[in-house]
ZAROZA-122996 format. One record per residue (C-alpha): residue number from 1; chain; x, y, z. Coordinates in pm, whole numbers, plus 50000, padded with zeros to 5 digits. Layout:
BEGIN
<dovo NUM, 'A', <X, Y, Z>>
...
***
This chain:
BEGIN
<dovo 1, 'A', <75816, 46068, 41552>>
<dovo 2, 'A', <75711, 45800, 41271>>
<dovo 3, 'A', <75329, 45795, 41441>>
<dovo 4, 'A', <75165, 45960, 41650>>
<dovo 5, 'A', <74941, 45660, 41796>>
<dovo 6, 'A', <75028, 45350, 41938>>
<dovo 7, 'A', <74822, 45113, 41753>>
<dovo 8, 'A', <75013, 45238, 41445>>
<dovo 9, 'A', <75319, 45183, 41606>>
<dovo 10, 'A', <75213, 44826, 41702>>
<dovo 11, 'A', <75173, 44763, 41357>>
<dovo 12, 'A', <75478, 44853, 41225>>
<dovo 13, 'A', <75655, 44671, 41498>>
<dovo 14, 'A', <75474, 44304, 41426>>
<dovo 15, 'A', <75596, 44355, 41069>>
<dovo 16, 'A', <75919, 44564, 41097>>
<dovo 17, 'A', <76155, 44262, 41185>>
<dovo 18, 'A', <76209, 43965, 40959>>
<dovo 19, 'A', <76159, 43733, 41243>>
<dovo 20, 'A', <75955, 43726, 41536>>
<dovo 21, 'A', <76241, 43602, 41797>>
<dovo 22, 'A', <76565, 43648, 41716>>
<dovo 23, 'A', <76779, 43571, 42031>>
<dovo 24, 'A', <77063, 43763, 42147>>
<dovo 25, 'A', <77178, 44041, 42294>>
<dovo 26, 'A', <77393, 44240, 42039>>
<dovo 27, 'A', <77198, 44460, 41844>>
<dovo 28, 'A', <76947, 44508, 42130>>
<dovo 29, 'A', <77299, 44626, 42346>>
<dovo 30, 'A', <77384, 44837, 42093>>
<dovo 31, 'A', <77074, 45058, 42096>>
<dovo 32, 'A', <77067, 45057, 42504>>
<dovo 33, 'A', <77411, 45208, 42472>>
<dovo 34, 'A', <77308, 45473, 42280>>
<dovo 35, 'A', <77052, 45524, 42478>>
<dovo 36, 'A', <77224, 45517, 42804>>
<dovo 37, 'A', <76993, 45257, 42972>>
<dovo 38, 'A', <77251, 45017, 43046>>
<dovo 39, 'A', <77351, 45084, 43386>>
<dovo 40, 'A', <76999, 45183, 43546>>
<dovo 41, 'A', <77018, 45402, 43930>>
<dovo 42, 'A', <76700, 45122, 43990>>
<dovo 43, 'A', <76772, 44817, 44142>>
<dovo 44, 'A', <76664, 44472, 43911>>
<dovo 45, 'A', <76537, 44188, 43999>>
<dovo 46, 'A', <76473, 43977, 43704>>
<dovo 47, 'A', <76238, 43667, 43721>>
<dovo 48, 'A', <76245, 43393, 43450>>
<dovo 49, 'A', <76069, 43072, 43436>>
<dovo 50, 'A', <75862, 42803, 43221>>
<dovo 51, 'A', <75561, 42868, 43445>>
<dovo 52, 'A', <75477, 43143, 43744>>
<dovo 53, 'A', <75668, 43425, 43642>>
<dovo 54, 'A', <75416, 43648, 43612>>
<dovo 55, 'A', <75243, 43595, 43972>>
<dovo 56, 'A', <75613, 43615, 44126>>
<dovo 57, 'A', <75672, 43961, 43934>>
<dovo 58, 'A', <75295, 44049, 44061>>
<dovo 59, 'A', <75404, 43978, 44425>>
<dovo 60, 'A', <75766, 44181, 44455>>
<dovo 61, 'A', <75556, 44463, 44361>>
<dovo 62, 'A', <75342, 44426, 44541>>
<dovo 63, 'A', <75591, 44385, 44818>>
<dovo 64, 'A', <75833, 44662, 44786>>
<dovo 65, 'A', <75479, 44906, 44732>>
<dovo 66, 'A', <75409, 44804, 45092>>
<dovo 67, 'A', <75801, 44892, 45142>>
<dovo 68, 'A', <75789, 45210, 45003>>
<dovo 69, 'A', <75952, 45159, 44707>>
<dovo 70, 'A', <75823, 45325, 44370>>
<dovo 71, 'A', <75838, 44982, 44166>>
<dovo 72, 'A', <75854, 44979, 43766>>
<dovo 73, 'A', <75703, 44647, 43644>>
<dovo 74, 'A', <75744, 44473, 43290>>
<dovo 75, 'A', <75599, 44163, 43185>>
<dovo 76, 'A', <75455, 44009, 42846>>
<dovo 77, 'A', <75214, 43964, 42664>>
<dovo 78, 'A', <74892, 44200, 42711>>
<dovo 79, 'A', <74558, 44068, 42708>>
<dovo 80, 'A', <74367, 44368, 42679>>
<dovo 81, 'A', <74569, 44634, 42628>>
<dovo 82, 'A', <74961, 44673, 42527>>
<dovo 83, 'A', <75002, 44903, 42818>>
<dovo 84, 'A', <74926, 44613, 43071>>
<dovo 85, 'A', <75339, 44523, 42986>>
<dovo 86, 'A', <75485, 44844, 43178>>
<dovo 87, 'A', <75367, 44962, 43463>>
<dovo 88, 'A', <75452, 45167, 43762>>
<dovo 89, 'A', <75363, 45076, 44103>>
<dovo 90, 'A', <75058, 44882, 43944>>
<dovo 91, 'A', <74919, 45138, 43723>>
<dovo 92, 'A', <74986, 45092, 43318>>
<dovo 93, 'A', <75193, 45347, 43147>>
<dovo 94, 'A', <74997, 45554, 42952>>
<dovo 95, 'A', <75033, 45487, 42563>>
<dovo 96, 'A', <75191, 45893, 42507>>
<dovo 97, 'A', <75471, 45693, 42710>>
<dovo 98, 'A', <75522, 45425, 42504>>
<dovo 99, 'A', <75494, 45643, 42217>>
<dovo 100, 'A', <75789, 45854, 42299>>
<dovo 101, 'A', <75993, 45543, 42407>>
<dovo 102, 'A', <75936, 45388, 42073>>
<dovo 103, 'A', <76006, 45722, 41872>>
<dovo 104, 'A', <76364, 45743, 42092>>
<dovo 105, 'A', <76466, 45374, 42054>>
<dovo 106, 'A', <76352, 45409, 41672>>
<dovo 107, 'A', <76582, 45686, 41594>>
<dovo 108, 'A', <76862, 45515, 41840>>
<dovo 109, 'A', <76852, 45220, 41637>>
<dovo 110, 'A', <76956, 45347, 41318>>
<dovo 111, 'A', <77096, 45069, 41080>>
<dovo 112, 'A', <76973, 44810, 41352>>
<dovo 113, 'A', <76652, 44620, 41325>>
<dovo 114, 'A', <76506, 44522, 41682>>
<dovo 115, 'A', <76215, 44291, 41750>>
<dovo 116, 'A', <75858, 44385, 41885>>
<dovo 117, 'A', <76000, 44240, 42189>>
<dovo 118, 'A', <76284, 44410, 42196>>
<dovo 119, 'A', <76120, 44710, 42110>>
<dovo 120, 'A', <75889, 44667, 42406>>
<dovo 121, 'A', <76169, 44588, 42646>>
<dovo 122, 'A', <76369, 44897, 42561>>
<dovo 123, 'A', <76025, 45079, 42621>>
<dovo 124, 'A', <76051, 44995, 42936>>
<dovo 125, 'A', <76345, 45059, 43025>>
<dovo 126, 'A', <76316, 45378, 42905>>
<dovo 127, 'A', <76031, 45464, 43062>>
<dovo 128, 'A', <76124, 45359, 43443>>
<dovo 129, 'A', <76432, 45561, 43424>>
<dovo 130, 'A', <76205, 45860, 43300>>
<dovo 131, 'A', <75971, 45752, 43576>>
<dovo 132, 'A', <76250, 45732, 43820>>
<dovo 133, 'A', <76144, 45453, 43961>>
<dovo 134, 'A', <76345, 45314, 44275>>
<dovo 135, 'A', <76317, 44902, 44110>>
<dovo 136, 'A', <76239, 44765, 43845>>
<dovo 137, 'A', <76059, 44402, 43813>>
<dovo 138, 'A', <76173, 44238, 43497>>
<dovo 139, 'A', <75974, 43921, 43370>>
<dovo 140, 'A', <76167, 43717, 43134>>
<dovo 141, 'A', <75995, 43687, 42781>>
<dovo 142, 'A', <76183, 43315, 42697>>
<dovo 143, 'A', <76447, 43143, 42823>>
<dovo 144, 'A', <76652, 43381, 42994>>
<dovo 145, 'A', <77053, 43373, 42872>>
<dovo 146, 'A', <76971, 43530, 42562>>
<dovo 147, 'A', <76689, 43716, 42648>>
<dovo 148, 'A', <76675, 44097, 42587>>
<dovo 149, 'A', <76585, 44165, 42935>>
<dovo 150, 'A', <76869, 43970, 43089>>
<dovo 151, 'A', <77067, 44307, 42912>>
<dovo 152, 'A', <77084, 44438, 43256>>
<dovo 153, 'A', <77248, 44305, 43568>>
<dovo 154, 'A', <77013, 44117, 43825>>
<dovo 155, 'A', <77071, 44263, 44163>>
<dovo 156, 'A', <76858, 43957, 44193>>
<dovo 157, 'A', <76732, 43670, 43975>>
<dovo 158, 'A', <76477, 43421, 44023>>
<dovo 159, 'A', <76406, 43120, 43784>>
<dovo 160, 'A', <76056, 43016, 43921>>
<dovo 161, 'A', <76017, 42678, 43716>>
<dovo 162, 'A', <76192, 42448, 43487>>
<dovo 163, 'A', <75953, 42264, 43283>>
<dovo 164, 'A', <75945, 42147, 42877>>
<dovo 165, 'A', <75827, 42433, 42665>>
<dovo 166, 'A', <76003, 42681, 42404>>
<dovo 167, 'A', <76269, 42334, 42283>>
<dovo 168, 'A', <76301, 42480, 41953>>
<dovo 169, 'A', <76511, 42759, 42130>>
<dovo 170, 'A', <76589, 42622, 42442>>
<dovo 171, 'A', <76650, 42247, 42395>>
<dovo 172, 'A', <76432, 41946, 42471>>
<dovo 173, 'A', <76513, 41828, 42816>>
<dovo 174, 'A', <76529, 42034, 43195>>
<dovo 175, 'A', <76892, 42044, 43170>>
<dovo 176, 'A', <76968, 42269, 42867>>
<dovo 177, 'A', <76623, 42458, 42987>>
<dovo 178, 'A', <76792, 42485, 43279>>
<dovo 179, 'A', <77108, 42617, 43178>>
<dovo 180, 'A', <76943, 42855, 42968>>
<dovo 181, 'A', <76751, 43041, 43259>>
<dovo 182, 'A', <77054, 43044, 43494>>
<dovo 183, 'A', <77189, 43277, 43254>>
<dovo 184, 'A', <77009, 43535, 43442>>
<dovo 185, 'A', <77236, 43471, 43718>>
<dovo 186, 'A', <77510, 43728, 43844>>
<dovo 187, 'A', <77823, 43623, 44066>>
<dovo 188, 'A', <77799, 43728, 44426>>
<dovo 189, 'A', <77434, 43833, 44379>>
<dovo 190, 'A', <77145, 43692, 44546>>
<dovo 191, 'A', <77009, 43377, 44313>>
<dovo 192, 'A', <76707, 43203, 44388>>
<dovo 193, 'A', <76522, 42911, 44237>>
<dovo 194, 'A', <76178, 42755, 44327>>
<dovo 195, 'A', <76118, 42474, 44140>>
<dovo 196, 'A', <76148, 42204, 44360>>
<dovo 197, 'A', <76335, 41985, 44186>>
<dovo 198, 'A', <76600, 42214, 44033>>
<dovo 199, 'A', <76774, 41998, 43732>>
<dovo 200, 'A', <77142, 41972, 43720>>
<dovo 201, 'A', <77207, 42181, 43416>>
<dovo 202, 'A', <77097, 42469, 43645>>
<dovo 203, 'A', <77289, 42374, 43933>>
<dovo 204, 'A', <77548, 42324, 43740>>
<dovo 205, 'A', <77568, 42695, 43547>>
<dovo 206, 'A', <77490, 42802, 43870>>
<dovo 207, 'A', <77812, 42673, 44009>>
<dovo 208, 'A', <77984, 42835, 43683>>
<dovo 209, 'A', <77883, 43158, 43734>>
<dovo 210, 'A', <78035, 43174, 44118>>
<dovo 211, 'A', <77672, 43183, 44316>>
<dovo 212, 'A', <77510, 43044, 44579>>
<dovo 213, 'A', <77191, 42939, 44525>>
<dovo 214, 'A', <76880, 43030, 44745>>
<dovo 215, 'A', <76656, 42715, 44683>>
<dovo 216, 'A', <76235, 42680, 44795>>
<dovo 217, 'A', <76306, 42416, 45077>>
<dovo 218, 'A', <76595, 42537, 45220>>
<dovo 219, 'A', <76652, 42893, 45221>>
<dovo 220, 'A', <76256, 42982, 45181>>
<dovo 221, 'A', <75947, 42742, 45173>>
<dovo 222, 'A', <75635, 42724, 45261>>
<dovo 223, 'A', <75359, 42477, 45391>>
<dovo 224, 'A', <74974, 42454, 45358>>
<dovo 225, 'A', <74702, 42320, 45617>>
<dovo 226, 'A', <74362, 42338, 45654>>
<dovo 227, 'A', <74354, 42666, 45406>>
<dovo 228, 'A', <74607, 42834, 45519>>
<dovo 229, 'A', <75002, 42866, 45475>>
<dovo 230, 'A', <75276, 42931, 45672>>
<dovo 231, 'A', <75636, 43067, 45494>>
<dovo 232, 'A', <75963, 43135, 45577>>
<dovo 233, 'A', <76259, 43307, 45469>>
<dovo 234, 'A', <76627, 43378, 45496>>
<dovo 235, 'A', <76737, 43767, 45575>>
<dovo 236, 'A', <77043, 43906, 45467>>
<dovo 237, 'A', <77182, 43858, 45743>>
<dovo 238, 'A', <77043, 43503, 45822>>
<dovo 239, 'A', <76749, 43474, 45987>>
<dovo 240, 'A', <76457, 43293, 45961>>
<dovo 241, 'A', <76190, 43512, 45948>>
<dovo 242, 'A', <75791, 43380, 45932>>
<dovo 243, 'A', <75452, 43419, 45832>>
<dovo 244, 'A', <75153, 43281, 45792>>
<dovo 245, 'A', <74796, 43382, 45610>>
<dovo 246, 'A', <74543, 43272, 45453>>
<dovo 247, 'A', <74602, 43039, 45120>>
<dovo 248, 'A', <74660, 43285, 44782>>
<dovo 249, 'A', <74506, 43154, 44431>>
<dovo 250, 'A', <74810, 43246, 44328>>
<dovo 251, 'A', <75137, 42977, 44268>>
<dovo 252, 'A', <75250, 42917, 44618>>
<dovo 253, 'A', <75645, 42871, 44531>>
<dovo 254, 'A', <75648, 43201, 44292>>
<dovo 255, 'A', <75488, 43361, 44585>>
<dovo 256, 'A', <75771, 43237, 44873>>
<dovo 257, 'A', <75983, 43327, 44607>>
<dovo 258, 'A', <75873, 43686, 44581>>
<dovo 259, 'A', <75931, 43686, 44954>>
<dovo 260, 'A', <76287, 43584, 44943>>
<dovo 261, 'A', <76366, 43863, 44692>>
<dovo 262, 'A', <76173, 44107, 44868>>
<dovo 263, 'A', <76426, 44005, 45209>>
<dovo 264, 'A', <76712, 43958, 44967>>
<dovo 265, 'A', <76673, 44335, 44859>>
<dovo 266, 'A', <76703, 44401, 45238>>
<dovo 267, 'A', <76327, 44452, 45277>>
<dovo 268, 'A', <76144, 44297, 45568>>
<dovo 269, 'A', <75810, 44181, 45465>>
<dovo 270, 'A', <75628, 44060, 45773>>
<dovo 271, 'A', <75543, 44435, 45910>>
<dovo 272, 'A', <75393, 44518, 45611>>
<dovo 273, 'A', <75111, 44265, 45647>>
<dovo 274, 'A', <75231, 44061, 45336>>
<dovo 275, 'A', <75033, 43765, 45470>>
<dovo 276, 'A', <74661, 43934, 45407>>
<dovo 277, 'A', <74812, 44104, 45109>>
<dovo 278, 'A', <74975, 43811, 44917>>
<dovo 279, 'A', <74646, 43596, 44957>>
<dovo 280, 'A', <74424, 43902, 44808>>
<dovo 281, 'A', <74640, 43890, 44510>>
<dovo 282, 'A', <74462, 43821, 44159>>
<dovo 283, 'A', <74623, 43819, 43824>>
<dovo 284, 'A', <74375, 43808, 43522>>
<dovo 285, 'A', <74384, 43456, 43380>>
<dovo 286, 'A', <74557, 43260, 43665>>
<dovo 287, 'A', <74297, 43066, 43786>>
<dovo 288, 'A', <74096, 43367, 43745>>
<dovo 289, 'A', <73739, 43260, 43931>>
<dovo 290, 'A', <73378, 43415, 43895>>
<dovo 291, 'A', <73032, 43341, 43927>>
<dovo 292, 'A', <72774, 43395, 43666>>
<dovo 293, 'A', <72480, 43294, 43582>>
<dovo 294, 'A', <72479, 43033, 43868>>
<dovo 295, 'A', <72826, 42861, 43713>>
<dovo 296, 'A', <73161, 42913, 43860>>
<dovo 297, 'A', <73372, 42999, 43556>>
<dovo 298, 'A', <73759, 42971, 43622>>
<dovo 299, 'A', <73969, 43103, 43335>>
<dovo 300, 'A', <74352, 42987, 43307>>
<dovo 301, 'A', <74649, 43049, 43052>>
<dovo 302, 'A', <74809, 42716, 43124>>
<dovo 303, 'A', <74961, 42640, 42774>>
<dovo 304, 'A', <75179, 42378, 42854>>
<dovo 305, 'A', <75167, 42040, 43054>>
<dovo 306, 'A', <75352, 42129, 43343>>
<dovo 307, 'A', <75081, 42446, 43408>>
<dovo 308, 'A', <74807, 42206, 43299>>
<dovo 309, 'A', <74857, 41922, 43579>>
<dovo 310, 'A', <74902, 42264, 43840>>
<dovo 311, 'A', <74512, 42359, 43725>>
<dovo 312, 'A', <74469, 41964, 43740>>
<dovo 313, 'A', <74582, 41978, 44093>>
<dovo 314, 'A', <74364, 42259, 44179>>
<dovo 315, 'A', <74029, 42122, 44013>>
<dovo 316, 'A', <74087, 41793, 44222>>
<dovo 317, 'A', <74141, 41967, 44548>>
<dovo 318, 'A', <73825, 42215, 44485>>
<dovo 319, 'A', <73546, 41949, 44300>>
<dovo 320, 'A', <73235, 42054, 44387>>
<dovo 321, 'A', <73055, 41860, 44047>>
<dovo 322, 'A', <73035, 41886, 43683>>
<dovo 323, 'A', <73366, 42011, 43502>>
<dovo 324, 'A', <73348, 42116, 43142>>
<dovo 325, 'A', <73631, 42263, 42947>>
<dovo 326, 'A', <73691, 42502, 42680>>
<dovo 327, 'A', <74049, 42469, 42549>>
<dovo 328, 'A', <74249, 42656, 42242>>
<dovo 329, 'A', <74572, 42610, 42160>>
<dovo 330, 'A', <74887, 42710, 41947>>
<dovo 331, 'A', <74976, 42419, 41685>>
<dovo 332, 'A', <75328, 42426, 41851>>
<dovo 333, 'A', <75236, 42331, 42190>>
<dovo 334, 'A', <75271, 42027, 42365>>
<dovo 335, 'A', <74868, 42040, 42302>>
<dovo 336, 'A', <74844, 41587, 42413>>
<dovo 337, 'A', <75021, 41660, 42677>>
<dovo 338, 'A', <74861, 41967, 42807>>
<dovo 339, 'A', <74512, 41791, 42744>>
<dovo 340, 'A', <74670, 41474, 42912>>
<dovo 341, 'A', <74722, 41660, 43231>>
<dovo 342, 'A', <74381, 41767, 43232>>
<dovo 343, 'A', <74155, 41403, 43096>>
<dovo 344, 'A', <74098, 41300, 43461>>
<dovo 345, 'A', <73956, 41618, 43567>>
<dovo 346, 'A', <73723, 41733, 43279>>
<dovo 347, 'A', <73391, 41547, 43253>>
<dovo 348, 'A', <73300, 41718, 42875>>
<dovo 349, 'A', <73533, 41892, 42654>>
<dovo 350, 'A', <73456, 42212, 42398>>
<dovo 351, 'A', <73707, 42248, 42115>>
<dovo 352, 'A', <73785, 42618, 42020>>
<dovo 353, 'A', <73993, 42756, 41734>>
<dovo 354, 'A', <74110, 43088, 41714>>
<dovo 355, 'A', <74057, 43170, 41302>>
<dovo 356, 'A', <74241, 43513, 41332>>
<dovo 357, 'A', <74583, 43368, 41438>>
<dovo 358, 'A', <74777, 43122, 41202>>
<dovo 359, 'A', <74963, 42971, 41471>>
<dovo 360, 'A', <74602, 42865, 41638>>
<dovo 361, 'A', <74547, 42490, 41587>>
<dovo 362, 'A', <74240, 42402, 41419>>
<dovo 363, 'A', <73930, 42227, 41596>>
<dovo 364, 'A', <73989, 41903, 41393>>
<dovo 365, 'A', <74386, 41877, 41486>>
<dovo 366, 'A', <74242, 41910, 41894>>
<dovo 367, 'A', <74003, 41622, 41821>>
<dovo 368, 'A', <74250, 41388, 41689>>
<dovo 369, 'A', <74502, 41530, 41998>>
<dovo 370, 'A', <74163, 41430, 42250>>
<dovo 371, 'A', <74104, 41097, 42085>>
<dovo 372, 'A', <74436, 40997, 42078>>
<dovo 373, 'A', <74369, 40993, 42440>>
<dovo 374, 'A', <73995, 40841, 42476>>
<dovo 375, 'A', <73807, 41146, 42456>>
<dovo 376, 'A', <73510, 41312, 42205>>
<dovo 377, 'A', <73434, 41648, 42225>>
<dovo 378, 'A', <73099, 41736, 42325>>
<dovo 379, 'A', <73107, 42050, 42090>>
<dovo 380, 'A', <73360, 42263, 41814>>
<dovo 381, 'A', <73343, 42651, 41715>>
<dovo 382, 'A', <73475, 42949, 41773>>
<dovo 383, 'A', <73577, 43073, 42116>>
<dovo 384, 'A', <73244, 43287, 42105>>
<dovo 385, 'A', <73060, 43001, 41999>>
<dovo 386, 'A', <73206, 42854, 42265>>
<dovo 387, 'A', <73075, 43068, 42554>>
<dovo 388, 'A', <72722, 43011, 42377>>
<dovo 389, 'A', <72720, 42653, 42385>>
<dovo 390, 'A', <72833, 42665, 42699>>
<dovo 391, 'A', <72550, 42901, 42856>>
<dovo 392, 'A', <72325, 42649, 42684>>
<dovo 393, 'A', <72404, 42291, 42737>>
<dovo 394, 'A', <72546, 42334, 43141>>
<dovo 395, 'A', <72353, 42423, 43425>>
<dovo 396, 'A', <72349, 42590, 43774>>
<dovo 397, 'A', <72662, 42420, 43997>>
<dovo 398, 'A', <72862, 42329, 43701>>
<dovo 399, 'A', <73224, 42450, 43705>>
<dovo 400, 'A', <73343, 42572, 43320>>
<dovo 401, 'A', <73730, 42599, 43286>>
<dovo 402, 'A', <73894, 42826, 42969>>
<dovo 403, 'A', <74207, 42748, 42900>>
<dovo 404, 'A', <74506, 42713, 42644>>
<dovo 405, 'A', <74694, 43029, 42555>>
<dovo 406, 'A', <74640, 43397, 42652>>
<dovo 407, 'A', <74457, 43452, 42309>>
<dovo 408, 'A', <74187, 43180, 42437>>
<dovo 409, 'A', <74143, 43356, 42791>>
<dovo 410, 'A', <74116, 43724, 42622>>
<dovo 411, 'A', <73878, 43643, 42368>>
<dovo 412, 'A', <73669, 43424, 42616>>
<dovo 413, 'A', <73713, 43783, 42901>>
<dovo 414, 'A', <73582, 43985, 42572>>
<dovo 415, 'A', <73305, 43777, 42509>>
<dovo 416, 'A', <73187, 43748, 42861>>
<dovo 417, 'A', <73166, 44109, 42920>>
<dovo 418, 'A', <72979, 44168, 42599>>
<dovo 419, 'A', <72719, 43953, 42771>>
<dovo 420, 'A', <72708, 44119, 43080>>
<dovo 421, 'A', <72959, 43921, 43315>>
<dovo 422, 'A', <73107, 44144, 43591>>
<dovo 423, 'A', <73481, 44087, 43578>>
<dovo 424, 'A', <73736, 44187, 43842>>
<dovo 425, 'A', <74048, 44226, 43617>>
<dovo 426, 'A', <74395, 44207, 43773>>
<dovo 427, 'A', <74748, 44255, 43618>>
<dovo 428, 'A', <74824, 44076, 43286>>
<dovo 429, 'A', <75168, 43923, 43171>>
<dovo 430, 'A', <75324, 43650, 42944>>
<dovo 431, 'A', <75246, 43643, 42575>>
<dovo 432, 'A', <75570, 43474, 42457>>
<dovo 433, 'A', <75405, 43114, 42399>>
***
């Protein structure tokens, strides 16, 4: 084994590769052939998306757990703890499992050089078919035609969103997105799609590849009153099937999604009390909400304008009084846009940087980005600063939001806890910004 301790193998890994993406699925084939992780005894369902992928692949687990199904979950990035990626039936791996993974997919590869991605993904497929495990839910990390997990078959595939995000790899309009994240699709196997306005690139590749497309709206939806919702489904064998429960925090369309796969597995959900279960749900950094110190603080990863106006949405149903943002970006996000979604609903704005990551933008490149749209920040520092100045210039009833990329909520988590916040941590997923 090159190491014996994951942190040394992390290392390696962000440094072993010449680039950190490299799409395809070649070389990464070739080493799952030698490894004989190709054609898994678990069944797949593989979830891709610009937004809501992660609370979708949170929900089938939960799900088929309920089934009695021993579920193998994978999903990127971390935000505490590299383990958070692979998990089985909601526990983390531990990191002696990773270890061996890595040491067998190092020696498989040989003369071929794998991302830390691909590295990771391989991990995990290794691992659930050491585990045994009787599914596996995949998350894809971008796009989805050329993305390492879409190596294996879907027995079925969900594209939760199409939104702008990723156009250096996968084009600058909701068509060619689109396109790309049908490519997770598999003819004659259940294919399901909840954005609500699917755009015709998808449709179209859709129509290529020879399936029939489960849509939220027709074959599954969902409706909301008074705090509650009510869903339905499609069976396999046609039927409507119904719930209803209390409202989740979580995305309501990756949630009827998770549903529909669940039934398109041949699962039945509704005896299993998915209603209560499904609105318990949290994931860490999803409109994560606490109270401290007499302030409700909600923390989200929205990194992108179509997750932005979703918190937007949220914040204007849920107003109780003073809003006042932390934000922290990448340089290569849509950061106007993202901030645009958001100017209505923030009353003061905090500009963070993150120093120890060169893709961070810098405090003075998110003024210009907030002026360019009217507004002045009220303050500029760190993320840790950030907290501070927070704690000191709000007061008792005022609702903080942290948000920008999973670096900003994991550094703002970190800090809180060093200062005493009680935090209620759920499952992590998506790094891939």
């Amino acid at each position: 084994m090159r190491f014996q301790r994951l942190d040394d193998w992390l290392r390696w890994l962000e440094g072993h590769h010449p680039q950190d993406i490299e799409l395809g699925l070649d070389r990464i084939g070739t080493v799952a052939r030698r490894l004989d992780l190709l054609s898994p005894q678990a069944r797949v369902i593989s979830v891709a998306g610009t937004n809501g992928k992660g609370s979708c692949v949170l929900a089938c687990t939960e799900l088929l757990r309920r089934a009695g199904q021993r579920v193998g979950s994978y999903t990127s990035p971390h935000l505490h703890h590299y383990c958070e990626r692979i998990q089985v039936d909601g526990t983390p791996v531990e990191e002696s499992e990773v270890c061996a993974a890595f040491a067998a997919i190092d020696e498989a590869s040989d003369d071929i050089s794998l991302t830390y991605f691909e590295f990771g993904t391989l991990a995990a497929f290794h691992i659930f078919a050491q585990r045994r495990v009787d599914i596996m839910v995949l998350e894809v990390g971008l796009g989805g035609r050329l993305d390492a997990v879409n190596l294996l078959d879907a027995d079925v595939a969900v594209v939760t969103s199409i939104d702008l995000d990723h156009q250096d790899w996968l084009g600058d309009n909701r068509d060619s997105i689109g396109r790309e994240k049908a490519g997770i699709y598999r003819p004659g196997r259940p294919a399901l799609c909840a954005d609500p306005e699917p755009p015709a690139g998808l449709l179209e590749a859709a129509q290529e590849a020879g399936v029939r497309l489960q849509c939220l709206g027709r074959e599954f939806g969902y409706e909301v009153k008074d705090g509650h919702w009510s869903w339905w489904l499609t069976s396999v064998e046609g039927e409507v099937w119904r719930g209803t429960g209390p409202r989740p925090s979580l995305p309501l369309p990756s949630l009827a999604a998770a549903l529909q796969a669940t039934a398109a597995l041949g699962f039945d959900p509704r005896p299993k009390s998915a209603d209560r279960s499904l609105s318990e749900l949290v994931l860490t950094g999803r409109y994560q909400q606490l109270s401290w110190r007499g302030r409700d603080w909600i923390l989200d990863v929205a990194h992108n304008p179509a997750a932005a106006r979703f918190l937007a949405g949220r914040l204007e149903q849920e107003r109780p009084g003073r809003v006042v943002a932390l934000v922290a970006m990448m340089a290569d996000k849509d950061r106007r846009g993202t901030l645009s979604a958001l100017i209505d609903q923030v009353d003061t704005w905090y500009l963070a940087s993150l120093p120890e990551l060169p893709r961070a933008a810098d405090t003075r490149t998110l003024s210009e980005d907030l002026a360019s749209l009217g507004g002045q920040p009220a303050g500029c520092g760190t993320v840790q600063d950030g907290i501070n100045w927070l704690l000191q210039h709000t007061q008792e009833g005022d609702r903080i939001v942290i948000l920008g990329s999973f670096y900003t909520v994991a550094a703002a988590l970190e800090q809180l806890e060093r200062l005493g916040a009680s935090l209620e941590r759920g499952i992590s997923g998506e790094h891939n910004e």
